[in-house]
N, C-alpha and C positions, 0 to 999 in steps of 0.2 A: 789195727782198727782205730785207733787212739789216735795214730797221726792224720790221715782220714779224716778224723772228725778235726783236729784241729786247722787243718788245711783247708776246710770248707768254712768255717767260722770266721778263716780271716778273708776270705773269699766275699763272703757273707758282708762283713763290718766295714772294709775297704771302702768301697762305692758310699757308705754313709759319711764316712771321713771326707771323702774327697767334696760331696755336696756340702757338706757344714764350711770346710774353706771356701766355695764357688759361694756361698749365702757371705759369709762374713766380708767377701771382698766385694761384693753387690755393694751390701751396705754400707763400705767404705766407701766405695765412688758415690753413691747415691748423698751420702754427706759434700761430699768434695763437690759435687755439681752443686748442691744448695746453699756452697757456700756465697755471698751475698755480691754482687757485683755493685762497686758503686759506680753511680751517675756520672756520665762528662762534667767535666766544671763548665759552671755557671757561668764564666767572664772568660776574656780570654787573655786576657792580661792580670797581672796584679795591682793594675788601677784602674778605676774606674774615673778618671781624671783626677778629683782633688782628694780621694779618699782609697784605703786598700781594698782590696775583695778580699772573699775569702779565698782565692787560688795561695797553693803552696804549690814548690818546687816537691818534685820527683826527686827523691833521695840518689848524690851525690851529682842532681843537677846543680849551673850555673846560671844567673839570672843578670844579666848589666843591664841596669837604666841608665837614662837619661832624661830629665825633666827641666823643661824650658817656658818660662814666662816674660812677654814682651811688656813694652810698656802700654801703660793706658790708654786710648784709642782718640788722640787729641783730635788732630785733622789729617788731612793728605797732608801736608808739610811733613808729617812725620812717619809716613810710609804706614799709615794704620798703628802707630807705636811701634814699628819694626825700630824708627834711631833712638826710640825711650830708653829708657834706665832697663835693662832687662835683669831679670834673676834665671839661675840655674841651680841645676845640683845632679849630682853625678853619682851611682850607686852598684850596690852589687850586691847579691843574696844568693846562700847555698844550702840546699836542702840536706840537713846532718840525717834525716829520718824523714821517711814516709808523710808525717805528720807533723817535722819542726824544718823551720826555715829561721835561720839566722842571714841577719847580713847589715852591713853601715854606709854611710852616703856622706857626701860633702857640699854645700854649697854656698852658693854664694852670698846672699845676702846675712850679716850676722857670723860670717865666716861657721855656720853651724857645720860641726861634726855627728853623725847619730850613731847611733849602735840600735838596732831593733832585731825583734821576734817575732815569728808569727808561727799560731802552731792550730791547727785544724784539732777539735773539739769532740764533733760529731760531722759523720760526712752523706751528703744523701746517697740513696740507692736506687735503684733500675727497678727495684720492688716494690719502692715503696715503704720498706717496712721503717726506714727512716728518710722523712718526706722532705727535710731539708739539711743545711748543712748550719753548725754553726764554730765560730773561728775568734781568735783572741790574738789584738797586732797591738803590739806595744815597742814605745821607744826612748830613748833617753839623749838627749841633744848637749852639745856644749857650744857654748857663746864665745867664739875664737877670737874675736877681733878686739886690737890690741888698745889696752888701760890708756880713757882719758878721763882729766878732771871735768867734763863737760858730757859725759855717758849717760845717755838715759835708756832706763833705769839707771840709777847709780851702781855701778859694780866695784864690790870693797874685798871678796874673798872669793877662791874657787867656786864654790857653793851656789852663788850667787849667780852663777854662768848659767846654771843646770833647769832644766827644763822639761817633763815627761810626759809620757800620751799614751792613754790605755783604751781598750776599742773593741766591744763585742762587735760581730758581724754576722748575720741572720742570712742567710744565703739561699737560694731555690733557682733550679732549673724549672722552668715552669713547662718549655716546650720547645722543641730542636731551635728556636729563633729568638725565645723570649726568656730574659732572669732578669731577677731581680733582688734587691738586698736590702735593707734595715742597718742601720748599726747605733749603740749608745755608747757615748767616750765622754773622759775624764780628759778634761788638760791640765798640767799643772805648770808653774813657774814659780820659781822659789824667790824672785824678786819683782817686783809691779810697782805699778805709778799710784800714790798717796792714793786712798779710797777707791783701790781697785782688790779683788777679789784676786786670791792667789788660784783659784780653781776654778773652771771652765767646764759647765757640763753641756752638751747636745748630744744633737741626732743627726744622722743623712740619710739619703733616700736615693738610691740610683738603679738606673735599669739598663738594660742593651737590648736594642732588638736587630737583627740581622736583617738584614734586605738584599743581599746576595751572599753566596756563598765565601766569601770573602771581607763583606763590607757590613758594619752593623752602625745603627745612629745610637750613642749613648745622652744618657743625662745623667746629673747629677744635682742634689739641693742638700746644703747644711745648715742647720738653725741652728745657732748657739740659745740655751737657757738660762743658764745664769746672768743676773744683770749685776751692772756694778753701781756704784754711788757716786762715782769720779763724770764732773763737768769740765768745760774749758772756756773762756770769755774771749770774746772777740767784739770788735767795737761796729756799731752798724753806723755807716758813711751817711745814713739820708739825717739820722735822729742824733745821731753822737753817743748813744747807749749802749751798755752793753749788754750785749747776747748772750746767753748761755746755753749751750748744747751738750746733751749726755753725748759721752763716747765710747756708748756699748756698741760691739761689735757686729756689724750689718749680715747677715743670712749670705751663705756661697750661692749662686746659683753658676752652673755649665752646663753646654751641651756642644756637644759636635757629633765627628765621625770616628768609626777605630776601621782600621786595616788591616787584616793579619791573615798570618800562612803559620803551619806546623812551630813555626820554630819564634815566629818574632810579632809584636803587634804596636802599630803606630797608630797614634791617636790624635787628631787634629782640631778641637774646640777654641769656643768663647767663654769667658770668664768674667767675673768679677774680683778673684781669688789671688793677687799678685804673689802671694807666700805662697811656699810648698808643702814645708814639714806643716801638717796638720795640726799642731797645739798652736803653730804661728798665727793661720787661718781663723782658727776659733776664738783666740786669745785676742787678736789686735785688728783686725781687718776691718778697717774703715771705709772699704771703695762699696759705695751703693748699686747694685743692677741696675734701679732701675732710674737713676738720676746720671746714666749714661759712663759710668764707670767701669769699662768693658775694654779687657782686651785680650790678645790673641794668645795661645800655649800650645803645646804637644808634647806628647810623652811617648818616647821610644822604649819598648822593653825588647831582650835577644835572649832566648835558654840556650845553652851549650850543656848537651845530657856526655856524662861517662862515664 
C-alpha cells in the first residue's frame, strides 16, 4: 500500500517540476530578448572631415586611413592647389575591445608621429532608453623633424616636441539619414610662441545627412575659445606704419561629400583647415574661410574585420 502511495506522489509532484524549469527558462529568454540593442552608428566613417566621431572599431577589427590636404586654392595656374605644398598623414586603428580602439598615424607636415585612443563611454540604443552616444578621443603627437638653430618654436629637449589633444564627443543618430555630434576638446603644446597660451580650448559641430543610399553631404565647423595675447607687425606700403594683427587662430569651416559601402568610406570636401592632427588645427590655423583661404582634401577610411 505504501509504495502505491509513494508512486502516485511522485506521479503527482513530477509535472510541477517540469513547469517551474519551462517558467524559469521563459524568463530567461524573456531577459536575453530585453536585453538592449544599440543603435547603428551615427557616421560612417571615423571622421567627420577634420574632427573624429564617435564610431569605434569592432573588437579585433582593422581601420587604415589616409588623409590628404592640398594646397590653397590660388588660381587655375595651380590646378585648384592640386601642385601647392600638400600635407598628408597615414594611419591605422584596432579595436582591442568592443568599446577601446587604439591606433597611431604619421604625417607629414611637422614629421608628426601620434599614438591615440578612442573609447565609446556611453552608446545609444534602438530603445531609446539611452538616447545618445557619448565618446573620448585622445592623442599624443611628436614633433619628428630634425633640430635647427632657426626652429620655431625653439625646440631644446624631447619634451618640448610633445603635443596632446583630448575630445568629448556627443553623438545622436537622429534618423536612418541624419546625425549629428557636439564635441569639447583641450589642446595642449608644451612649447608656443612668446605670449601664446600653451592650451587650446573649443568646440565643433558636424552632421551628415544621406541623400542616397550610398552618398551623404557632411559638414563640419570648429571654434577655437581661448584667445591668446601674441600680435605680429607688418609694415603698411601706402603709410610706412606698422600694423599690428592678433594671431589667434581663425574658426575650421568644411563641407563636402562622403562615399561609402560595408567596408570603406571616402570623403571628398572644402576646407580651410590645411593641418590634420586636430591640436594643429585649433592651436595655429591661420587660413580665413571667408577671405578665400580654401582648399581641397579627402579622407579614405578601409575596416578589415577578423
Amino acid at each position: 500500500m505504501k509504495n502505491y502511495i509513494i508512486i502516485l506522489l511522485v506521479l503527482f509532484v513530477v509535472p510541477f517540476i517540469g513547469t517551474a524549469q519551462d517558467s524559469e527558462e521563459v524568463q530567461q529568454d524573456t531577459i536575453v530578448k530585453k536585453k538592449e540593442k544599440l543603435e547603428r552608428p551615427a557616421f560612417e566613417s571615423s571622421f567627420v572631415i577634420d574632427n573624429p566621431t564617435n564610431v569605434v572599431n569592432n573588437k579585433n577589427a582593422l581601420e587604415v586611413q589616409m588623409e590628404h590636404r592640398f594646397g590653397i586654392i590660388e588660381s587655375w595656374d595651380d590646378m585648384g592647389g592640386i601642385w601647392g605644398a600638400a600635407n598628408i598623414r597615414f594611419g591605422g586603428t584596432y579595436g582591442v575591445h568592443e568599446r577601446v580602439t587604439l591606433g597611431l598615424g604619421v604625417q607629414k607636415y611637422r614629421r608628426y608621429l601620434d599614438l591615440n585612443a578612442k573609447v565609446a563611454i556611453l552608446r545609444q540604443t534602438r530603445s531609446e532608453k539611452m538616447p545618445l552616444s557619448l565618446t573620448y578621443y585622445g592623442n599624443i603627437a611628436y614633433d619628428g623633424r630634425a633640430q635647427t638653430a632657426t626652429m620655431q618654436p625653439p625646440i631644446n629637449y624631447h619634451q618640448d616636441r610633445l603635443s596632446y589633444f583630448h575630445q568629448l564627443i556627443v553623438a545622436r543618430r537622429f534618423t536612418p539619414e541624419f546625425s549629428a555630434q557636439g564635441t569639447l576638446s583641450l589642446s595642449h603644446y608644451n612649447t608656443v610662441y612668446v605670449d601664446m597660451k600653451n592650451d587650446m580650448v573649443a568646440f565643433s559641430l558636424g552632421a551628415r545627412y544621406k541623400i542616397s543610399p550610398n552618398t551623404a553631404i557632411i559638414v563640419d565647423y570648429s571654434q577655437p575659445i581661448t584667445e591668446f595675447d601674441n600680435f605680429y607687425g607688418s609694415v603698411n606700403n601706402d603709410t610706412g606704419e606698422i600694423e599690428y594683427d592678433n594671431v589667434n587662430p581663425h574658426p575650421g569651416i568644411s563641407l563636402g561629400f562622403e562615399f561609402g559601402t560595408s567596408g570603406h568610406a571616402f570623403q571628398l570636401f572644402i576646407s580651410n583647415y590645411w593641418g590634420i592632427l586636430p591640436q594643429e588645427n585649433y592651436m595655429w590655423n591661420q587660413n580665413d574661410f571667408f577671405d578665400g583661404d580654401i582648399l581641397l582634401g579627402f579622407n579614405i577610411t578601409r575596416i578589415y574585420n577578423f
